[in-house]
C-alpha positions as CSV (number, residue, x, y, z in Angstrom):
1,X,0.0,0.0,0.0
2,X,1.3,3.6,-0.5
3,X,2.0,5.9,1.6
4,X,-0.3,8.7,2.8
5,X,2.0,11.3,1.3
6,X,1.8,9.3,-2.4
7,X,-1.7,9.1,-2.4
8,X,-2.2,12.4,-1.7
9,X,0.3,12.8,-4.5
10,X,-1.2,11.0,-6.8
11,X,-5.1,12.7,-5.8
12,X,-3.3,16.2,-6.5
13,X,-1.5,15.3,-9.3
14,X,-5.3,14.2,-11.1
15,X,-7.4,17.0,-9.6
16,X,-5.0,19.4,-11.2
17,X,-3.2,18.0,-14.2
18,X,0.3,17.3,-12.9
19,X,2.6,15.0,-12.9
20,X,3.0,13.0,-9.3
21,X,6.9,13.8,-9.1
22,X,6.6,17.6,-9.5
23,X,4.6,17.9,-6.1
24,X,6.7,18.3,-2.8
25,X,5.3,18.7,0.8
26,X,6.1,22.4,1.5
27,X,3.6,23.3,-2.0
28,X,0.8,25.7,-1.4
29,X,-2.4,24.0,-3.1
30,X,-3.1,27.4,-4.3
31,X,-0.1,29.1,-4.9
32,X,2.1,26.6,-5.5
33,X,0.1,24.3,-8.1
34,X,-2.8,26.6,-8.8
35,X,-5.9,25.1,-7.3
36,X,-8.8,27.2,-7.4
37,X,-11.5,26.9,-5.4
38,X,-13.8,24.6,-7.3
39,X,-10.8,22.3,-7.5
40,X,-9.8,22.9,-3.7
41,X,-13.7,21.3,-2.8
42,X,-13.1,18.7,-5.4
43,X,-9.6,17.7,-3.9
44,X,-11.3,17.4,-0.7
45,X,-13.9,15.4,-1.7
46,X,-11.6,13.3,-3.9
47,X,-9.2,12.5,-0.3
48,X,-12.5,11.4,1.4
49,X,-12.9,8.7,-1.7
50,X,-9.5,7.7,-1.7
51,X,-9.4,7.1,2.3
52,X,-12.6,6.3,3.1
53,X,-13.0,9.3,5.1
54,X,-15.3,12.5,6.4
55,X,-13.4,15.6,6.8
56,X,-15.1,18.6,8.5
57,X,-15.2,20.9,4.9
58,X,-14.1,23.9,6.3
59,X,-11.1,22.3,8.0
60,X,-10.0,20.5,5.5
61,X,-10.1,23.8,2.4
62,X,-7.8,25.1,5.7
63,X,-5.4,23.1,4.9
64,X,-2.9,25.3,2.5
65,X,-0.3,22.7,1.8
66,X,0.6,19.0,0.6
67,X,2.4,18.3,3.9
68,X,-0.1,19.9,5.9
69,X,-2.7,17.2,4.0
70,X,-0.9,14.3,5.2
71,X,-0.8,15.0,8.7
72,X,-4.8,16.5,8.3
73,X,-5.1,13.5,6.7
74,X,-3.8,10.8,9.3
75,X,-5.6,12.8,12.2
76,X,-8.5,12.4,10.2
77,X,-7.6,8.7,9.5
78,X,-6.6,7.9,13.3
79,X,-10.1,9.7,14.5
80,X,-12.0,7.5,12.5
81,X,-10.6,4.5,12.6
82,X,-9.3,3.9,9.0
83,X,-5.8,2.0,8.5
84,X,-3.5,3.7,6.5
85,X,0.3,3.1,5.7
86,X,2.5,5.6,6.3
């Protein structure tokens, strides 16, 4: 199974047309890799497929950066009870 961070990756990298490899932790979903809005609710709801998750909207469209996913993500994970690797 991948890792937390590579599946996050790999969300990004199809919400907005990138390649996998070109996204780092310290990117800004906005500034970095230009998500918009509409595609900033998409990626959110896109994370919640790929886990099996809910995320509190608000919280989650807080979230500003890849790395800052991950760890939103595996709180979100641990809170609900959803193995993940990584």
């Amino acid at each position: 199974m991948a890792t937390i961070e590579e599946r996050i990756k790999l969300v990004t990298a199809r919400v907005l047309k990138l390649e996998p490899g070109e996204i780092r932790p310290e990117h800004n979903f906005a500034v970095d890799l230009g998500a918009e809005s509409v595609q900033s609710i998409e990626l959110v709801a896109m994370f919640e497929k790929e886990f099996g998750i809910e995320m509190q909207e608000d919280a989650a469209l807080a979230v500003e950066t890849v790395g800052g996913a991950v760890d939103f993500i595996r709180d979100v994970c641990k809170q609900q009870g959803v193995k993940t690797e990584g």
